[in-house]
Backbone as a ProteinNet text record, in pm:
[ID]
protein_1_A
[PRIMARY]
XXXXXXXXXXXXXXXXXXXXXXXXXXXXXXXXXXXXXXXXXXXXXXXXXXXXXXXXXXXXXXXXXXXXXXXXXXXXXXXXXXXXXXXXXX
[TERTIARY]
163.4	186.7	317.8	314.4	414.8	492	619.5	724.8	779.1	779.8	905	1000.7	1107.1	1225.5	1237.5	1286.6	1336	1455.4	1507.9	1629.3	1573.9	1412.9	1343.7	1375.4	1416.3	1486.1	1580.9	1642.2	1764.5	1903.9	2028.7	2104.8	2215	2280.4	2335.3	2529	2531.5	2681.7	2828.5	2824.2	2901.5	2870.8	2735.6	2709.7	2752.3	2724.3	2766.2	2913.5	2963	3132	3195.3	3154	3179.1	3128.9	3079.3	3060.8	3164.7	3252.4	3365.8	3510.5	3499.8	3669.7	3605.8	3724.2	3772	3736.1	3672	3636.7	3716.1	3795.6	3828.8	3720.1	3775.4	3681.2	3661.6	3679.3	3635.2	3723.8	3645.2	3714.2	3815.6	3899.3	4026.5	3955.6	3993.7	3971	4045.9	3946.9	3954.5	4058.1	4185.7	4253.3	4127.3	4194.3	4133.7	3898.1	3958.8	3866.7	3911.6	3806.2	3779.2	3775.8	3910.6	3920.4	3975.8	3946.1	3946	4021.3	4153.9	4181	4120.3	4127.9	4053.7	4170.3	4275.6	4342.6	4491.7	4529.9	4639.7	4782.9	4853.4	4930.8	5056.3	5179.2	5323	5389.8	5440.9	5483.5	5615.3	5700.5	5861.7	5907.1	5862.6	5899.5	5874.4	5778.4	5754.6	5614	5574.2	5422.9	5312.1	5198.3	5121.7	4990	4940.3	4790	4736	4645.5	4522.2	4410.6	4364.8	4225.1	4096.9	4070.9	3983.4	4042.6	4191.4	4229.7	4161	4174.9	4064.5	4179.1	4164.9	4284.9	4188.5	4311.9	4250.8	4347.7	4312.6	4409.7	4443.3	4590.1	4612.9	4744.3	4751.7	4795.6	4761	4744	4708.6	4826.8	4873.6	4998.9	4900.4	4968.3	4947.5	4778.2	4752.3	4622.1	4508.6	4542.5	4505.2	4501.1	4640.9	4694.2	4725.4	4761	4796.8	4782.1	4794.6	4741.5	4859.8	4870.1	4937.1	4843.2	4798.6	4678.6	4757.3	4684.1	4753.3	4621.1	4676.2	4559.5	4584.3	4458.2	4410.8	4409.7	4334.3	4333.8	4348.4	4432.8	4434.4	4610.2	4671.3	4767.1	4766	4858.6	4887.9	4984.2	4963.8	5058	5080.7	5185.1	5130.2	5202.8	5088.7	5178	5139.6	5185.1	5093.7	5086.3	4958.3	4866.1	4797.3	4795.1	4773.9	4642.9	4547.7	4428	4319.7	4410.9	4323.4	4275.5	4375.1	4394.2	4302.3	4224.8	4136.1	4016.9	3906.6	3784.1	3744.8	3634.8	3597.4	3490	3562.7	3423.1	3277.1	3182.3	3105.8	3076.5
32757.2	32644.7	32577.8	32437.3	32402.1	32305.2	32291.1	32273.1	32154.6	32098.5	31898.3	31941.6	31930.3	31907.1	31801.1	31870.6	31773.4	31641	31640.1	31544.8	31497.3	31511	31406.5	31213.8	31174.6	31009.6	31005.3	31079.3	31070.9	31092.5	30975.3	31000.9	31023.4	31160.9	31245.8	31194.5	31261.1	31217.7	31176	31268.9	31277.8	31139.7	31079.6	30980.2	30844.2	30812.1	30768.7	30700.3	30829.8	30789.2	30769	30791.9	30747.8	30594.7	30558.8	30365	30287.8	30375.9	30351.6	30353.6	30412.3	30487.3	30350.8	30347.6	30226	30354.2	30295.2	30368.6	30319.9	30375.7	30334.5	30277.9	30169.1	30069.2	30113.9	30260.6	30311.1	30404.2	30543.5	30681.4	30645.8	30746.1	30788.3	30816.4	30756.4	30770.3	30889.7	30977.8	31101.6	31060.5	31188.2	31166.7	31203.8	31140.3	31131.8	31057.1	30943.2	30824.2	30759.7	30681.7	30567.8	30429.1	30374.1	30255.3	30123.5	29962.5	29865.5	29768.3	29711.7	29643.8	29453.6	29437.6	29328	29221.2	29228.6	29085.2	29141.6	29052.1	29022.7	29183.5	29201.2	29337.6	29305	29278.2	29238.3	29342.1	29436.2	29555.1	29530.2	29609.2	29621.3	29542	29604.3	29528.3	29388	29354.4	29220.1	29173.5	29319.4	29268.3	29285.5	29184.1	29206.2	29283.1	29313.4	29419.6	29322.4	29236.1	29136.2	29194.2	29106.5	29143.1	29233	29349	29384.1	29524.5	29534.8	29614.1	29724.5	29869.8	30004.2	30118.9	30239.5	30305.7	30464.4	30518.6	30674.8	30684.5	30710.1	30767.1	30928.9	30922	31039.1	31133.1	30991.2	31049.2	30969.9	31037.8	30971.2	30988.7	30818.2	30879.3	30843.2	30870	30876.5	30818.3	30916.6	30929.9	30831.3	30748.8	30650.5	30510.5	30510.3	30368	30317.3	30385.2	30351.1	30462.3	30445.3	30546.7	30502.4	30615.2	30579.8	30603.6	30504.3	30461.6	30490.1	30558.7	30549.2	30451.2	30313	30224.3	30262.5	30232.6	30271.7	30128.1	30014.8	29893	29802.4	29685.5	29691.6	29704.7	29774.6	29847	29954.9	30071.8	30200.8	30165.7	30194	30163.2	30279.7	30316.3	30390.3	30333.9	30285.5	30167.6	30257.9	30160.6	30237.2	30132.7	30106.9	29993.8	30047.6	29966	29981.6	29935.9	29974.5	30011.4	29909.8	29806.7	29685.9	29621.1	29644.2	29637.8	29658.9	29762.5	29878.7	29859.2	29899.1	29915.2	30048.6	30161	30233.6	30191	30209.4	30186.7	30304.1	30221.4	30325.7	30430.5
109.3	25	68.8	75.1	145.8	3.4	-16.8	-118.6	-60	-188.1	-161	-185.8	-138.6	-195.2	-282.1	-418	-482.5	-515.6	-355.9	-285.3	-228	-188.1	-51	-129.8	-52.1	-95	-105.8	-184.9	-248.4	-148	-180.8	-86.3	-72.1	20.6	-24.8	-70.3	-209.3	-222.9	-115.8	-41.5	75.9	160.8	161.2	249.4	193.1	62.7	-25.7	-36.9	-31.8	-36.7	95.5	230.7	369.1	346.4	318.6	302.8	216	125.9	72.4	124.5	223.8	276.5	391.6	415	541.5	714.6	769.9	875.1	1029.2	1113.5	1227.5	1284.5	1387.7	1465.4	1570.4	1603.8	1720.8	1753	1760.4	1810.2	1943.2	1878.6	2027.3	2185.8	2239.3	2354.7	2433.3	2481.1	2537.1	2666.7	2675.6	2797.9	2926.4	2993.8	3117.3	3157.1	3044.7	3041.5	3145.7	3171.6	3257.3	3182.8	3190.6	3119.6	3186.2	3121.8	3182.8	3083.6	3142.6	3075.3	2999	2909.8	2809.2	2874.7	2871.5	2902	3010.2	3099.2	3161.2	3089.6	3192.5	3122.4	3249.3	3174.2	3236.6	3237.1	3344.2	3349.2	3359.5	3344.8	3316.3	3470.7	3555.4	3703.8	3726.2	3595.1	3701	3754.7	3773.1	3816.5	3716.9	3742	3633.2	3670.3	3580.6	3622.3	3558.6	3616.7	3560.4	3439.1	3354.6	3327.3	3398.8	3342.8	3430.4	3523	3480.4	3571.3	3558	3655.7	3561.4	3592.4	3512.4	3507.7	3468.6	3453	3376.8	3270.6	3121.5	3003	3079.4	3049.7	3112.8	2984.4	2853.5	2731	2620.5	2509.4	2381.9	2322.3	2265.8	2177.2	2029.7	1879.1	1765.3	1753.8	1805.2	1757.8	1777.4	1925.7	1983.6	1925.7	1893.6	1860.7	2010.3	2092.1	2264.8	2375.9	2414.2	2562.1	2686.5	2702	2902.5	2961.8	3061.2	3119.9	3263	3384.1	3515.1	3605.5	3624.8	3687.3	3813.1	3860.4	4041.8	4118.7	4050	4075.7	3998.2	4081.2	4182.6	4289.3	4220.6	4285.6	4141.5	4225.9	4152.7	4041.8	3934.2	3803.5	3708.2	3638.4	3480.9	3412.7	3270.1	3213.5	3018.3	2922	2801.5	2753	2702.1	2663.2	2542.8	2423.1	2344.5	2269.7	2204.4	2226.7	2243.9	2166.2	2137.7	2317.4	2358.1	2524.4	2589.1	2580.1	2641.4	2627.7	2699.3	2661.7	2773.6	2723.7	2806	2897.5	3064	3146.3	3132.3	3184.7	3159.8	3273.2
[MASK]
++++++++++++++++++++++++++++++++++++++++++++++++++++++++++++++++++++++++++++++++++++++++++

């Protein structure tokens, strides 16, 4: 004999209250991602890393509000860019 649960529909409290709390716009990005910068980035020296640049996170500070990113192209950089900055390549 096979049994309904008497919760079949019904939806669960816990789920409920996650549609209430304010949710981050997107998980921390794991050190050592593959990431691409969204706009233009003016480094202390002088030179800039364009749109598009691509890098590796190689630290997460506070909980990925920013990252030190070490870019490969298109010259060698380590800069820390902050998240809005970023997007993960795929």
């Amino acid at each position: 004999m096979t049994r309904k649960s008497s919760t079949a529909g019904l939806v669960h409290p816990q789920h409920r209250l996650a549609r209430n709390v304010a949710q981050p716009s997107r998980l921390p990005l794991a050190e050592l991602s593959m990431v691409r910068l969204s706009g233009d980035l003016t480094l202390d020296d002088g030179r800039t890393l364009p749109a598009g640049a691509t890098g590796a996170v190689v630290f997460v500070h506070a909980a990925g509000e920013a990252y030190e990113v070490e870019f490969i192209t298109p010259f060698h950089a380590v800069a820390t860019v902050t998240a809005p900055n970023l997007s993960q390549t795929a």
